[in-house]
C-alpha positions, 0 to 999 in steps of 0.5 A, spaced: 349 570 389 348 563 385 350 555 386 351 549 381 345 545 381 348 539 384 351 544 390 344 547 391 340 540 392 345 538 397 344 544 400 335 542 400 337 535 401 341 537 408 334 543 409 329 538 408 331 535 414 331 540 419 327 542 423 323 548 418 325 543 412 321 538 415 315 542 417 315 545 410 315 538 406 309 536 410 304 543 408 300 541 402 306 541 396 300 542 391 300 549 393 304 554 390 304 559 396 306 553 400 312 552 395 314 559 395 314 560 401 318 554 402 322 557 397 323 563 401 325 559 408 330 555 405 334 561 401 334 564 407 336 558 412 339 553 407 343 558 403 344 564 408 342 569 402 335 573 399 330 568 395 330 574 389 338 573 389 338 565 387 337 563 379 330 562 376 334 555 373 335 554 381 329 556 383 326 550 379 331 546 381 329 546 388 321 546 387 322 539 383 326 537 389 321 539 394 315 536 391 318 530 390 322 530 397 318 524 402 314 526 408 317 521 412 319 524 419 324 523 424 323 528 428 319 529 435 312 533 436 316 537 440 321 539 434 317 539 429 313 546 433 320 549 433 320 548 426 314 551 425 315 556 429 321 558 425 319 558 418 314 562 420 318 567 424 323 568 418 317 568 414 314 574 418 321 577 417 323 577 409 317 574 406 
């Protein structure tokens, strides 16, 4: 399963702002882990597929939009633990 480029960063563009997208950009983005990790939360959440299923081309398109995507937040306390908790139950699940 793959995306055009442009379909795939509107799709993290939309990610970056939920809940788990959220909690995602304010981990340390200098972390390759954290990257990958995120990586693997949205293909799941964002694409509805398995991050082994996304082009490398794709792949790098997300992280350089991640990395680069603002830590500004607009979302409460409260939402942003329901989005902790969800990256890390999908995290428990695939990763």
């Amino acid at each position: 399963m793959d995306f055009t480029r442009s379909e795939l960063l509107e799709e993290a563009s939309v990610w970056f702002n939920s809940y788990a997208g959220t909690y995602a950009r304010l981990l340390d983005r200098t972390n390759p882990e954290n990257i990958n990790k995120a990586f693997w939360v949205f293909a799941d959440l964002g694409l509805g597929c398995h991050p082994e299923d996304v082009s490398e081309y794709n792949r790098h398109a997300f992280e350089y939009a991640f990395k680069s995507s603002s830590t500004v937040s607009a979302i409460t306390p409260k939402e942003l633990v329901e989005g902790s908790e969800e990256f890390n139950e999908i995290l428990e699940l695939i990763y």
